[in-house]
mmCIF entry with sequence, helices, sheets and N, C-alpha, C, O atoms, coordinates in Angstrom:
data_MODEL
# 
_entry.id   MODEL 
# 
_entity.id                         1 
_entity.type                       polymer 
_entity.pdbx_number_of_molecules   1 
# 
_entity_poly.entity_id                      1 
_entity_poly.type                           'polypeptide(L)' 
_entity_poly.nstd_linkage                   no 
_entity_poly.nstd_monomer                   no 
_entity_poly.pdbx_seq_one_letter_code       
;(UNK)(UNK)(UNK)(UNK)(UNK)(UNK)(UNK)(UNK)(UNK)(UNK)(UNK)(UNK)(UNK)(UNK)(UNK)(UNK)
(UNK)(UNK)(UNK)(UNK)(UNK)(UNK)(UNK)(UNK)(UNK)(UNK)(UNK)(UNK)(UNK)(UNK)(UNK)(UNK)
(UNK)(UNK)(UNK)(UNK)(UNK)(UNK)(UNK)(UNK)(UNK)(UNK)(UNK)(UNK)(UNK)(UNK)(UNK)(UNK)
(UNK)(UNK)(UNK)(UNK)(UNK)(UNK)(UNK)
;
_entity_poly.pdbx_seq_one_letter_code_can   XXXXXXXXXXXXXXXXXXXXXXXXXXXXXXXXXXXXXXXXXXXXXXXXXXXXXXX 
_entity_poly.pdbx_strand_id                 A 
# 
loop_
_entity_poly_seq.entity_id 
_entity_poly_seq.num 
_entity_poly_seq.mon_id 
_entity_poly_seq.hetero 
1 1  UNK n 
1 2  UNK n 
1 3  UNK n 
1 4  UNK n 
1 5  UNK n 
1 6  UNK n 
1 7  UNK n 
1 8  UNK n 
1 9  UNK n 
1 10 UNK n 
1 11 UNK n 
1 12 UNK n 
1 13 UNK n 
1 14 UNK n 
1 15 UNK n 
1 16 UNK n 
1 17 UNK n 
1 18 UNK n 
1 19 UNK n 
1 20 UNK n 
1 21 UNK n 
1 22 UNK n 
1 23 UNK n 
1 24 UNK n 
1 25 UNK n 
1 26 UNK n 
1 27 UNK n 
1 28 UNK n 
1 29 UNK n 
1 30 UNK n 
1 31 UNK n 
1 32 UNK n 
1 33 UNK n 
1 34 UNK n 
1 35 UNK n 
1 36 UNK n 
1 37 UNK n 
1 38 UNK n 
1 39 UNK n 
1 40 UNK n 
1 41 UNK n 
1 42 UNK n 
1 43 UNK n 
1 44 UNK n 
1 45 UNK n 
1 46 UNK n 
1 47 UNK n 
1 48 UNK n 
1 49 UNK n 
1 50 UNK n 
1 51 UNK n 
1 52 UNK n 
1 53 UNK n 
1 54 UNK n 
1 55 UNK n 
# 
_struct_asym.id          A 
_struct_asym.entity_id   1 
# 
loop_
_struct_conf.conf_type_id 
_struct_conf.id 
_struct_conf.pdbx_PDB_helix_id 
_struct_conf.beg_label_comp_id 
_struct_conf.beg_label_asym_id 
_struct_conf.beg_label_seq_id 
_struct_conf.pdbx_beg_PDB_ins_code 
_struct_conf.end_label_comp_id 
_struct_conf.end_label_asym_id 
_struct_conf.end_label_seq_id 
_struct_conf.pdbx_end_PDB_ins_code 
_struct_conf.beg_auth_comp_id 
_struct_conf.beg_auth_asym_id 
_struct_conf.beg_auth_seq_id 
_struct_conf.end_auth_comp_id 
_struct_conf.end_auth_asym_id 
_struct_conf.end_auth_seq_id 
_struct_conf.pdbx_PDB_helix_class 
_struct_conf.details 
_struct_conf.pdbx_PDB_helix_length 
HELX_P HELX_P1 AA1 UNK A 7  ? UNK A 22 ? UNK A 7  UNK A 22 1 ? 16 
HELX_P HELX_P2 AA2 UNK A 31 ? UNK A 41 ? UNK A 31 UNK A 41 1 ? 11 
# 
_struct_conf_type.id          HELX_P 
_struct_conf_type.criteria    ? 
_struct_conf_type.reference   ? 
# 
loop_
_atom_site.group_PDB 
_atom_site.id 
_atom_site.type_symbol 
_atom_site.label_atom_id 
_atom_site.label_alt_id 
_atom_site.label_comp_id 
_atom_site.label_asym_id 
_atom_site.label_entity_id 
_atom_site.label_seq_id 
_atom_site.pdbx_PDB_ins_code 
_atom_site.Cartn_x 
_atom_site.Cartn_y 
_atom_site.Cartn_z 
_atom_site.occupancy 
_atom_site.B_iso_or_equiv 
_atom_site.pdbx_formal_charge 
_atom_site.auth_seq_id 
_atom_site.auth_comp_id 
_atom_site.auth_asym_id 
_atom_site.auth_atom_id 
_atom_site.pdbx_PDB_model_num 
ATOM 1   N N  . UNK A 1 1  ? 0.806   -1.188  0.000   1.00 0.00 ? 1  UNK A N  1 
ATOM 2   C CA . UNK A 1 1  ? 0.000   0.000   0.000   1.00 0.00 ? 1  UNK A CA 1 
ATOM 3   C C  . UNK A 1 1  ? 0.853   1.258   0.000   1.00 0.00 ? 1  UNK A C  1 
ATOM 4   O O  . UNK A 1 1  ? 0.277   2.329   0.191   1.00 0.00 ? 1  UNK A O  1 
ATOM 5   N N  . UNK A 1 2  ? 2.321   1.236   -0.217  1.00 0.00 ? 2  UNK A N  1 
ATOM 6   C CA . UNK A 1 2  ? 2.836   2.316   -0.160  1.00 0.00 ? 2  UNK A CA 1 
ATOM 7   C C  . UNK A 1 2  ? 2.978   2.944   -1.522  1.00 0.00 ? 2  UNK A C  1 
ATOM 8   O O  . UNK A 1 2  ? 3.810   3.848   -1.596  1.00 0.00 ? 2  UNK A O  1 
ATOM 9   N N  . UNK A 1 3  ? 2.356   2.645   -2.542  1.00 0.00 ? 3  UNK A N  1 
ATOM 10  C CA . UNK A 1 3  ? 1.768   3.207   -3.903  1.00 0.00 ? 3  UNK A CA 1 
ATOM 11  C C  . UNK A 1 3  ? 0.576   3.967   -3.841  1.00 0.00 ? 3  UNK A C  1 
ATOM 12  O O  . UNK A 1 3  ? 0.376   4.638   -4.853  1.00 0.00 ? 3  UNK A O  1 
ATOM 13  N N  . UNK A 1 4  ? -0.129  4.041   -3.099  1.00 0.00 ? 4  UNK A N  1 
ATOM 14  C CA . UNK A 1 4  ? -1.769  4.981   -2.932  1.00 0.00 ? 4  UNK A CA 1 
ATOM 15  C C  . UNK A 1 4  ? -1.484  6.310   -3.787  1.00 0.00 ? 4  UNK A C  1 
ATOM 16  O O  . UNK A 1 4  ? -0.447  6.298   -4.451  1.00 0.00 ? 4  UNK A O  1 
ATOM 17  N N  . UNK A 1 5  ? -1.905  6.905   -3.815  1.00 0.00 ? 5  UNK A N  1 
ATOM 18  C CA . UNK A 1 5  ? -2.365  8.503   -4.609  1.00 0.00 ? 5  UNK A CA 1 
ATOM 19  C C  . UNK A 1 5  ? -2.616  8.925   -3.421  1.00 0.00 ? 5  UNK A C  1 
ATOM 20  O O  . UNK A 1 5  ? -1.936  9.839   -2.953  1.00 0.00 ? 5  UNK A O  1 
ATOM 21  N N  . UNK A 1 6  ? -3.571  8.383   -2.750  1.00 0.00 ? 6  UNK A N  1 
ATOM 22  C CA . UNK A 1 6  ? -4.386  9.122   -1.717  1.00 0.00 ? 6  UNK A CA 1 
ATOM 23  C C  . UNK A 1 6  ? -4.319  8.233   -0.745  1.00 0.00 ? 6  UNK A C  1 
ATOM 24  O O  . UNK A 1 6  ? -5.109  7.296   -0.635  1.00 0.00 ? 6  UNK A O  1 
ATOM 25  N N  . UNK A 1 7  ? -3.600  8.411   -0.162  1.00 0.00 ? 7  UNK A N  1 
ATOM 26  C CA . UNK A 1 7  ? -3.071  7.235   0.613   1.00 0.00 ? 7  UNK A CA 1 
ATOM 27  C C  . UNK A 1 7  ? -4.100  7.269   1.843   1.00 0.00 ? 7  UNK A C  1 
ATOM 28  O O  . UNK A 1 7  ? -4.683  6.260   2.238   1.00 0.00 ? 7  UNK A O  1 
ATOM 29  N N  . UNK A 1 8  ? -4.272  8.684   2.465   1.00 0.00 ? 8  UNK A N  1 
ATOM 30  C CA . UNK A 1 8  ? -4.472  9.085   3.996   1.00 0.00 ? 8  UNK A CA 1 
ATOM 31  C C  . UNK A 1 8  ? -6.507  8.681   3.406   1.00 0.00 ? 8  UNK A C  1 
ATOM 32  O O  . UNK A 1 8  ? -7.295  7.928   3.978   1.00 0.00 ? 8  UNK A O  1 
ATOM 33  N N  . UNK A 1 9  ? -6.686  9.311   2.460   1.00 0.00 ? 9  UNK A N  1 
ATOM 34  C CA . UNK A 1 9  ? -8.146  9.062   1.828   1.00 0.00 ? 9  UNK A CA 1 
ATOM 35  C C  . UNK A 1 9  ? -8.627  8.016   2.191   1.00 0.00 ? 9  UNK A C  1 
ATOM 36  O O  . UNK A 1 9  ? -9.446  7.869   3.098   1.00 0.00 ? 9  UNK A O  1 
ATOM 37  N N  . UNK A 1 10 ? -7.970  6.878   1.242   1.00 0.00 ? 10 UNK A N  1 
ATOM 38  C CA . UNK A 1 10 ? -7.930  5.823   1.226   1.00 0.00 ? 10 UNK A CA 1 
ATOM 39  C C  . UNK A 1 10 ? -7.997  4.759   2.883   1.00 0.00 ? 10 UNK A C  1 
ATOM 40  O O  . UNK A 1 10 ? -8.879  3.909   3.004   1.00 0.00 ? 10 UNK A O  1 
ATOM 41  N N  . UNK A 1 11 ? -7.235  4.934   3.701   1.00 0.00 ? 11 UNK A N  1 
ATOM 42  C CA . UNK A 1 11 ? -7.246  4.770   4.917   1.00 0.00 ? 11 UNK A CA 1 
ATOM 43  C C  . UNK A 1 11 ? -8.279  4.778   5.468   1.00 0.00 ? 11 UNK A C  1 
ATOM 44  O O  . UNK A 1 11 ? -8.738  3.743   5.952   1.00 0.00 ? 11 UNK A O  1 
ATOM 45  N N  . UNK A 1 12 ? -8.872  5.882   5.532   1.00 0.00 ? 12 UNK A N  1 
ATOM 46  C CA . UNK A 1 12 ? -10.341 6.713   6.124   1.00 0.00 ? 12 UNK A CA 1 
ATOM 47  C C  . UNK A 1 12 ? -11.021 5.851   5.635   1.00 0.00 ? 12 UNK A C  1 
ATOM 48  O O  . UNK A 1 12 ? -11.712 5.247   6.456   1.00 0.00 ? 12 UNK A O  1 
ATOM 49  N N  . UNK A 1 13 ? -11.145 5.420   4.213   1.00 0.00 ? 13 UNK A N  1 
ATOM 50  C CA . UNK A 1 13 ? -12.471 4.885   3.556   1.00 0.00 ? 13 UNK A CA 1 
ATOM 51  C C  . UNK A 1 13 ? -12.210 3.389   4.226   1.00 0.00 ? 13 UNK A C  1 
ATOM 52  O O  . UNK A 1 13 ? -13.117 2.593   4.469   1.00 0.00 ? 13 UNK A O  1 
ATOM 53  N N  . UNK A 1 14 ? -11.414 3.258   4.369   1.00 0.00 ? 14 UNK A N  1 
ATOM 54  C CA . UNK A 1 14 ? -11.202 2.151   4.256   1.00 0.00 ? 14 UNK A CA 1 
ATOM 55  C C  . UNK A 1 14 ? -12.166 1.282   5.557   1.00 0.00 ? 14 UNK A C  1 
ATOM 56  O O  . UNK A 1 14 ? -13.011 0.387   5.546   1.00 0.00 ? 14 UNK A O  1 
ATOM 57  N N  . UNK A 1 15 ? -11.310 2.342   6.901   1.00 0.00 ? 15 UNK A N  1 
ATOM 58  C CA . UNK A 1 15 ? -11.465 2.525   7.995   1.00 0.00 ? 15 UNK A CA 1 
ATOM 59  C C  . UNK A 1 15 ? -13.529 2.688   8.235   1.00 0.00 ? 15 UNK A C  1 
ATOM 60  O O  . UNK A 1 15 ? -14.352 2.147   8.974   1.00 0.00 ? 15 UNK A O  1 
ATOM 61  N N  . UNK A 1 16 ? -13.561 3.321   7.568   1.00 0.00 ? 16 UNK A N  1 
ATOM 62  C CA . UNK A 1 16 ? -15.409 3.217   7.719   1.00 0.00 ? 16 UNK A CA 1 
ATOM 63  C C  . UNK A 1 16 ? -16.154 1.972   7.455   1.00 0.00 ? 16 UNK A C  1 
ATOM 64  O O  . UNK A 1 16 ? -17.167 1.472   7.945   1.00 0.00 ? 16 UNK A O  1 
ATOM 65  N N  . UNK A 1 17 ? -14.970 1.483   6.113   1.00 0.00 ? 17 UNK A N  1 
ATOM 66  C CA . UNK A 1 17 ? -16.154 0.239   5.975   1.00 0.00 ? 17 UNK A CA 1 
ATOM 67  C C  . UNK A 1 17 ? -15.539 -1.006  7.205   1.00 0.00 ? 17 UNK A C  1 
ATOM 68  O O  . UNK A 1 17 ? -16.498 -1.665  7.607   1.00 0.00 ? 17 UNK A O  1 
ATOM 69  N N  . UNK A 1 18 ? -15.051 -1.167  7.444   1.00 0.00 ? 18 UNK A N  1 
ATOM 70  C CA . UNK A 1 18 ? -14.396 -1.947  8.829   1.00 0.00 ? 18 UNK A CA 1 
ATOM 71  C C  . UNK A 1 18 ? -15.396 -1.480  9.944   1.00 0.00 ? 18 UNK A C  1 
ATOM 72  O O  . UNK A 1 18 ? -15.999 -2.265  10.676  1.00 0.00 ? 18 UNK A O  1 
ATOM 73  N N  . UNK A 1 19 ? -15.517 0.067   9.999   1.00 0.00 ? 19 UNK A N  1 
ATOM 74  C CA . UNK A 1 19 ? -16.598 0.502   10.957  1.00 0.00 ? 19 UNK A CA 1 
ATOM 75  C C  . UNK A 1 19 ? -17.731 -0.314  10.797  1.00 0.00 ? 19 UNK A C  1 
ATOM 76  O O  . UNK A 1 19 ? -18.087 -1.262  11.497  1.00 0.00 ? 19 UNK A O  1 
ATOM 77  N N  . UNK A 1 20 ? -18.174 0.088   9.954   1.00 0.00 ? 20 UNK A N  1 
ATOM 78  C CA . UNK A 1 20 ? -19.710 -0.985  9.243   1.00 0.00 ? 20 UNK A CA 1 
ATOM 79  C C  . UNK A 1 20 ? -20.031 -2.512  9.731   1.00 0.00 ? 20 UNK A C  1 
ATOM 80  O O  . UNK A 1 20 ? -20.825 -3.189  10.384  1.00 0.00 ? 20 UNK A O  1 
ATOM 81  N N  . UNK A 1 21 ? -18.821 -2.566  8.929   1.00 0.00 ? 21 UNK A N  1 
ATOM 82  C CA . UNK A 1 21 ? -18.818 -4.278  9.434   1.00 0.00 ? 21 UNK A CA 1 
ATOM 83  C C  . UNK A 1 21 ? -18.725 -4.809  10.348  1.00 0.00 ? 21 UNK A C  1 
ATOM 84  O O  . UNK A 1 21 ? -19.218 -5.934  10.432  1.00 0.00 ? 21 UNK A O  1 
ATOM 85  N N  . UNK A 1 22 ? -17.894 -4.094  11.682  1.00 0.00 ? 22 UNK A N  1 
ATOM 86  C CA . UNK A 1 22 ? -17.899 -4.638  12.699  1.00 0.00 ? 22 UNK A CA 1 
ATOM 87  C C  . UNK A 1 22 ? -18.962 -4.059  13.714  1.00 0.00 ? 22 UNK A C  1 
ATOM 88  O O  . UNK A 1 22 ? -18.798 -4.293  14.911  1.00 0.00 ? 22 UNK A O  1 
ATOM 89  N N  . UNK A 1 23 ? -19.967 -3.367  13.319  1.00 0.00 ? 23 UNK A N  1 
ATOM 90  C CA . UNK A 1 23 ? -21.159 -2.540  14.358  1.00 0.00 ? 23 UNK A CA 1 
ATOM 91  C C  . UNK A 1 23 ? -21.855 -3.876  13.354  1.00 0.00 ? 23 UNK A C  1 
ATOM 92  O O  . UNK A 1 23 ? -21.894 -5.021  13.803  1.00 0.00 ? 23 UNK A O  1 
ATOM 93  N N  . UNK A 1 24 ? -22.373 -3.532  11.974  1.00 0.00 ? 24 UNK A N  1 
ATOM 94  C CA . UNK A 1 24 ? -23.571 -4.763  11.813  1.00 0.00 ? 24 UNK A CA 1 
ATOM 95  C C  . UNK A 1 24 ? -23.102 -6.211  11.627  1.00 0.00 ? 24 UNK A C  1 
ATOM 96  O O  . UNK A 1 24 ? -24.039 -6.984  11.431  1.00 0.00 ? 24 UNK A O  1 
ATOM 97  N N  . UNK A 1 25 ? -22.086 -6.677  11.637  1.00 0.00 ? 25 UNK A N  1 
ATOM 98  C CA . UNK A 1 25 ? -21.757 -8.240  11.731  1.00 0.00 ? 25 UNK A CA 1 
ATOM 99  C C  . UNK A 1 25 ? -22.222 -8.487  9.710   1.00 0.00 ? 25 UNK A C  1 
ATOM 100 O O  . UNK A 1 25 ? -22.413 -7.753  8.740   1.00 0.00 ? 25 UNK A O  1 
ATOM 101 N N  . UNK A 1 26 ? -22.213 -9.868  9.990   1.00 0.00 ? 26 UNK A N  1 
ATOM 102 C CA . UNK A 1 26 ? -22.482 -10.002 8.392   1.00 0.00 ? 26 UNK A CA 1 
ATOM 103 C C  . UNK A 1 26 ? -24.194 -10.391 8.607   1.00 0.00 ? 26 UNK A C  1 
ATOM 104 O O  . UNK A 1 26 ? -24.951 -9.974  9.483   1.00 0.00 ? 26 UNK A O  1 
ATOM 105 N N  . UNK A 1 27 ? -24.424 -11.153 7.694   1.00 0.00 ? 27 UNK A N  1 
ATOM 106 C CA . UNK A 1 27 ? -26.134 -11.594 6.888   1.00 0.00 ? 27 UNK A CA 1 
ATOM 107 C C  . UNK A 1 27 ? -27.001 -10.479 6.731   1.00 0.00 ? 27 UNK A C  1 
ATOM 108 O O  . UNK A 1 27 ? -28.127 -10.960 6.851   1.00 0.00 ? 27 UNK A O  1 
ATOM 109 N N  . UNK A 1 28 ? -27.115 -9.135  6.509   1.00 0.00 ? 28 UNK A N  1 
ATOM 110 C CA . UNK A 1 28 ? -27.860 -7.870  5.838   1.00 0.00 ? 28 UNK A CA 1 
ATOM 111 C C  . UNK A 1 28 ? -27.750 -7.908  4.480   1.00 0.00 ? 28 UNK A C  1 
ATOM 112 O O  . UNK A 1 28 ? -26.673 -8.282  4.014   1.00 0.00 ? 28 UNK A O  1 
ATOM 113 N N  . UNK A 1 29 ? -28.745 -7.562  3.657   1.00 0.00 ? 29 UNK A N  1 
ATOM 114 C CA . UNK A 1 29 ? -28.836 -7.639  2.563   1.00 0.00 ? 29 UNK A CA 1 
ATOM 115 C C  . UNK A 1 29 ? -27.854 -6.544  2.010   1.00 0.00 ? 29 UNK A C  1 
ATOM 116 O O  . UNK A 1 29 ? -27.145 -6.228  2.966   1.00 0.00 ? 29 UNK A O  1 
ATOM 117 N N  . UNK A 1 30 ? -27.532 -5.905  1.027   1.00 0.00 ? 30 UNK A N  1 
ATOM 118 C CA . UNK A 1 30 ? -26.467 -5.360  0.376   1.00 0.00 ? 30 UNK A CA 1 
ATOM 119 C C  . UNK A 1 30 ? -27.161 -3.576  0.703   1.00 0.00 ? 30 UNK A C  1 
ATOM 120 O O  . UNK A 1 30 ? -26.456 -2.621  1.030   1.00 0.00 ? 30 UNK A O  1 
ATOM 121 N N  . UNK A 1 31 ? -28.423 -3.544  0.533   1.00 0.00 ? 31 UNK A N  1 
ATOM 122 C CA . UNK A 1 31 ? -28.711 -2.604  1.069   1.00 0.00 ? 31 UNK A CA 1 
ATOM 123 C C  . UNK A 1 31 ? -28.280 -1.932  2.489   1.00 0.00 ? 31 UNK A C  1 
ATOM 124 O O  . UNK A 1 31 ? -27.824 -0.810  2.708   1.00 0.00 ? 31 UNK A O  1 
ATOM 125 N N  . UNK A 1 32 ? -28.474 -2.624  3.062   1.00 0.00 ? 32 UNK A N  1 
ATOM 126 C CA . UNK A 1 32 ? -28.403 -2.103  4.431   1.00 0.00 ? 32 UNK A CA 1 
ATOM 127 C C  . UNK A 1 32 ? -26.472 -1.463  4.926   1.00 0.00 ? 32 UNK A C  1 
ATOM 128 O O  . UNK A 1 32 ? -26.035 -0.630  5.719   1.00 0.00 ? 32 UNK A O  1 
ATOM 129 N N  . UNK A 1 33 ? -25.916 -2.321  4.036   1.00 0.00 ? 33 UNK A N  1 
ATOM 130 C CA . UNK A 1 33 ? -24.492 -1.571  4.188   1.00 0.00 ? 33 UNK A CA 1 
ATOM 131 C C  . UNK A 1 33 ? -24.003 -0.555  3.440   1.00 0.00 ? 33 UNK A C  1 
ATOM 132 O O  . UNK A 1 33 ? -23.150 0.280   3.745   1.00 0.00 ? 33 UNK A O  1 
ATOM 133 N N  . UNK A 1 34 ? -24.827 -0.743  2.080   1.00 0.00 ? 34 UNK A N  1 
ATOM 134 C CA . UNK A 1 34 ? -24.806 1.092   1.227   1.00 0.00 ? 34 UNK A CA 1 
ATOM 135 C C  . UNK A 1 34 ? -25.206 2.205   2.293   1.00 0.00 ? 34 UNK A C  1 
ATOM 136 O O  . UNK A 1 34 ? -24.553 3.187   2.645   1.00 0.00 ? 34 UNK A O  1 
ATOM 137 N N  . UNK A 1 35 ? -26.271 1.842   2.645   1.00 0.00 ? 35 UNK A N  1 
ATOM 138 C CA . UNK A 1 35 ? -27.120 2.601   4.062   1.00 0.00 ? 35 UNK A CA 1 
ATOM 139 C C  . UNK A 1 35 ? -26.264 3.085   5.149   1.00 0.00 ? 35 UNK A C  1 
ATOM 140 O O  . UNK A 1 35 ? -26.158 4.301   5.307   1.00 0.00 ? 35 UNK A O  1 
ATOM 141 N N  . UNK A 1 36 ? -25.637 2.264   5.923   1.00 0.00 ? 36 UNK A N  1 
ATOM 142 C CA . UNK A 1 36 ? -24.797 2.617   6.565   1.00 0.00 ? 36 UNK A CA 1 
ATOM 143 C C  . UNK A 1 36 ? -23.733 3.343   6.019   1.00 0.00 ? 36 UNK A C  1 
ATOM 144 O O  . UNK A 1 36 ? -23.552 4.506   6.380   1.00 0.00 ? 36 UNK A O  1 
ATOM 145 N N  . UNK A 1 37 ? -22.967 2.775   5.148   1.00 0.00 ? 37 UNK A N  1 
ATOM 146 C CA . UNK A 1 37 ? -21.731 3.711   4.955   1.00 0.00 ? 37 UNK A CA 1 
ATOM 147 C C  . UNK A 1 37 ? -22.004 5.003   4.281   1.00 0.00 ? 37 UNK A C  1 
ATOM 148 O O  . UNK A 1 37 ? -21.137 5.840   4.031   1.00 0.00 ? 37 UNK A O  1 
ATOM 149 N N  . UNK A 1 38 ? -23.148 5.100   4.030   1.00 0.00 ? 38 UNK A N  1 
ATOM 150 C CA . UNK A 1 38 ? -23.605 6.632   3.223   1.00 0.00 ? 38 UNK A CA 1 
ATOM 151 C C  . UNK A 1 38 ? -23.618 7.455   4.659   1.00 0.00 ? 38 UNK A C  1 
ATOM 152 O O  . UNK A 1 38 ? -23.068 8.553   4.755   1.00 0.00 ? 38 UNK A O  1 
ATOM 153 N N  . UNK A 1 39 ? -24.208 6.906   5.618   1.00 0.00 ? 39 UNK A N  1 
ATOM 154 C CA . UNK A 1 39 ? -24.305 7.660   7.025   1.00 0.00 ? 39 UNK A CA 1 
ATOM 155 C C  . UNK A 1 39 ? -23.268 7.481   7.716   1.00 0.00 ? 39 UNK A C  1 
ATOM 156 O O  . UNK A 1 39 ? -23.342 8.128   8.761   1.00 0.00 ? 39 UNK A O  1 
ATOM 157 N N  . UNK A 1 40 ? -22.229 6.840   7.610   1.00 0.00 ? 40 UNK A N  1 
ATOM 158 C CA . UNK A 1 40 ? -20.871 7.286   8.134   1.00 0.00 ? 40 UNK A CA 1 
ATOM 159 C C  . UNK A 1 40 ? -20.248 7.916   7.254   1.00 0.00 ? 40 UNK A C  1 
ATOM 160 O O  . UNK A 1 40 ? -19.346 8.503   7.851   1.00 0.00 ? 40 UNK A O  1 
ATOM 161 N N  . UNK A 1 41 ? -20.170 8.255   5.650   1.00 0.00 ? 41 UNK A N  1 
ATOM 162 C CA . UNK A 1 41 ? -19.391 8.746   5.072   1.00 0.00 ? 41 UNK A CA 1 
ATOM 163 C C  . UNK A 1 41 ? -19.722 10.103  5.342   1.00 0.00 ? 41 UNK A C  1 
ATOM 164 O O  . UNK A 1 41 ? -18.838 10.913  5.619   1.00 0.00 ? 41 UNK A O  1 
ATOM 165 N N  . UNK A 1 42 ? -21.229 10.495  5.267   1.00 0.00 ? 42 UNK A N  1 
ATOM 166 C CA . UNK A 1 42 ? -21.413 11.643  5.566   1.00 0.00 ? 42 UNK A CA 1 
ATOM 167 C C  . UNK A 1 42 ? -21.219 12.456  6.831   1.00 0.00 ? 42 UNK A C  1 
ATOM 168 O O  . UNK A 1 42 ? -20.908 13.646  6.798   1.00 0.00 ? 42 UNK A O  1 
ATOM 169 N N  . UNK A 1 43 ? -21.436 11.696  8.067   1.00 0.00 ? 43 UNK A N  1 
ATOM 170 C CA . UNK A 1 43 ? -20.681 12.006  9.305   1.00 0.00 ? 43 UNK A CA 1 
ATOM 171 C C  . UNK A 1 43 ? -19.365 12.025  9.106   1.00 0.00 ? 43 UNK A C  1 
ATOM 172 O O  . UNK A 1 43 ? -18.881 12.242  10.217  1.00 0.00 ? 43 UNK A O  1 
ATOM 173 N N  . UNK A 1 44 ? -18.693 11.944  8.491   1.00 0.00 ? 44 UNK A N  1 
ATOM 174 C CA . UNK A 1 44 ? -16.754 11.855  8.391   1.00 0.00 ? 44 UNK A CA 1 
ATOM 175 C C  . UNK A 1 44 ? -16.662 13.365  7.527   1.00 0.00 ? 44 UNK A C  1 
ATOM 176 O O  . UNK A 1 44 ? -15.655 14.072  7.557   1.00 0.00 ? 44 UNK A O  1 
ATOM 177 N N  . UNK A 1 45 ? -17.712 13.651  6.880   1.00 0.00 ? 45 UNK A N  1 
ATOM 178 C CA . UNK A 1 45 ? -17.933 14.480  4.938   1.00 0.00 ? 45 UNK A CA 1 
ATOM 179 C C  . UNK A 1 45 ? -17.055 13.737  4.243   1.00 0.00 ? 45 UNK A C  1 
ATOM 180 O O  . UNK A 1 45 ? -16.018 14.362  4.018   1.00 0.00 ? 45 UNK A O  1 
ATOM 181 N N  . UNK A 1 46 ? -17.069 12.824  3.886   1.00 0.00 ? 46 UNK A N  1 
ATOM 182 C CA . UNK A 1 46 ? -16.105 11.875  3.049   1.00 0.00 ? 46 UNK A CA 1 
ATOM 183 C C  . UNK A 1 46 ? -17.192 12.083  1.507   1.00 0.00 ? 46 UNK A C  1 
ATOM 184 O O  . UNK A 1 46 ? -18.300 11.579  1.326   1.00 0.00 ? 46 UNK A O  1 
ATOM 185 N N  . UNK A 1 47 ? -16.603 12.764  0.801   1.00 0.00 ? 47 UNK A N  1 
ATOM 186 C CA . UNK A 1 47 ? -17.486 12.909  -0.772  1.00 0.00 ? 47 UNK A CA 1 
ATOM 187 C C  . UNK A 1 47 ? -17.990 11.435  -0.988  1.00 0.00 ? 47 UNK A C  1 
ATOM 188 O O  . UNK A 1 47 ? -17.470 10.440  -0.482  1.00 0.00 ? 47 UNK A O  1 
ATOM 189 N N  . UNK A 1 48 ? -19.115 11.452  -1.842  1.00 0.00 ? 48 UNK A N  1 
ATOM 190 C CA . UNK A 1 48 ? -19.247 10.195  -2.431  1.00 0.00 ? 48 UNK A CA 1 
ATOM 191 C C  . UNK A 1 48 ? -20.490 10.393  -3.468  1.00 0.00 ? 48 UNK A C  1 
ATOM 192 O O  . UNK A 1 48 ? -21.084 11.449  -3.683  1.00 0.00 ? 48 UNK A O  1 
ATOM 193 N N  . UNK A 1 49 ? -20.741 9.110   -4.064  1.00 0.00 ? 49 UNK A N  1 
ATOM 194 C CA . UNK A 1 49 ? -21.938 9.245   -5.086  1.00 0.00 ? 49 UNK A CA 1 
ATOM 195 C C  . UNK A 1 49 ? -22.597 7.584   -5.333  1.00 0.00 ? 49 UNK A C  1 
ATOM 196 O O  . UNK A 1 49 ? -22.103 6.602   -5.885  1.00 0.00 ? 49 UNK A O  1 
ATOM 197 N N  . UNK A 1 50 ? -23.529 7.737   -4.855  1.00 0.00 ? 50 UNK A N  1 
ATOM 198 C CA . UNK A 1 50 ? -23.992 6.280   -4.666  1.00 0.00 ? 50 UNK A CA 1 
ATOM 199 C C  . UNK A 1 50 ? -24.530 6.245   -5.918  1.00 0.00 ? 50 UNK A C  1 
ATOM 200 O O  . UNK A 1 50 ? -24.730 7.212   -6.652  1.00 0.00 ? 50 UNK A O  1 
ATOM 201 N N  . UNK A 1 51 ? -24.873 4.516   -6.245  1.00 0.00 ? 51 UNK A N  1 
ATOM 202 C CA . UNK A 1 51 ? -24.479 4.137   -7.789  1.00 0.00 ? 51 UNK A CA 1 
ATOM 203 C C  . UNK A 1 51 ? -26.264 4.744   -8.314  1.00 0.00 ? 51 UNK A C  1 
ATOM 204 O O  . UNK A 1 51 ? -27.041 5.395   -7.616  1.00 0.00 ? 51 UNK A O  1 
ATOM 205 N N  . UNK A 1 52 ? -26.468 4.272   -9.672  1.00 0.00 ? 52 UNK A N  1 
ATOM 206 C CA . UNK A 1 52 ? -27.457 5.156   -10.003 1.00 0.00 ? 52 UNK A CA 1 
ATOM 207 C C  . UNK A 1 52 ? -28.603 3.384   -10.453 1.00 0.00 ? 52 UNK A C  1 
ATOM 208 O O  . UNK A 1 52 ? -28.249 2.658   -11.382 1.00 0.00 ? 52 UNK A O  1 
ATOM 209 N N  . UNK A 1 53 ? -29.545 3.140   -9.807  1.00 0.00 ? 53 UNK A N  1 
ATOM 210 C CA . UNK A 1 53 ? -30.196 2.265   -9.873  1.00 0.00 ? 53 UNK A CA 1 
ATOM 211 C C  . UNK A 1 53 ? -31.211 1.971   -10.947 1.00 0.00 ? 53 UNK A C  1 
ATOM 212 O O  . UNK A 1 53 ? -32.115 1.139   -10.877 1.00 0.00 ? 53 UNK A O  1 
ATOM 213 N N  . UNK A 1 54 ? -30.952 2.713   -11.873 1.00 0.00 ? 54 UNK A N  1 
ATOM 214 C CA . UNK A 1 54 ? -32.362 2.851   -13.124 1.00 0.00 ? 54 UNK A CA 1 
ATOM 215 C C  . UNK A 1 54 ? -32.172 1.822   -13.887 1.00 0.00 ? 54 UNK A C  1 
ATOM 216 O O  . UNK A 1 54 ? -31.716 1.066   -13.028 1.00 0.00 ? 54 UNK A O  1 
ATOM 217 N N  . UNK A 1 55 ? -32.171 1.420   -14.515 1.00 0.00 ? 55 UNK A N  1 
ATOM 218 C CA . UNK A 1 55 ? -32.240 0.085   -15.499 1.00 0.00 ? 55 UNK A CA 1 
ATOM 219 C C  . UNK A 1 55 ? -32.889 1.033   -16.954 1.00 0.00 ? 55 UNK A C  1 
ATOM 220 O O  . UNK A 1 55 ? -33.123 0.453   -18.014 1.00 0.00 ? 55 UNK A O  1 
# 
């Protein structure tokens, strides 16, 4: 990992989804962890753009 761009970024993000995972454990549907990490990313202000669901 000592190649990153954004190394310290990267960390953070990283670091949230570890948050996630270890507050809800696993078996939630895929939803429920977009969910969460949208509400920790935004508590951190970590930019983001969740994917676009239209078909």
């Amino acid at each position: 990992m000592n190649n990153l761009i954004y190394k310290d970024e990267s960390y953070q993000i990283i670091g949230k989804c570890m948050e996630v995972h270890n507050n809800l454990g696993a078996g939630f549907l895929e939803i429920v962890y977009k969910d969460a990490l949208e509400y920790e990313f935004k508590k951190a202000n970590i930019p983001y753009e969740r994917e676009n669901n239209t078909l």
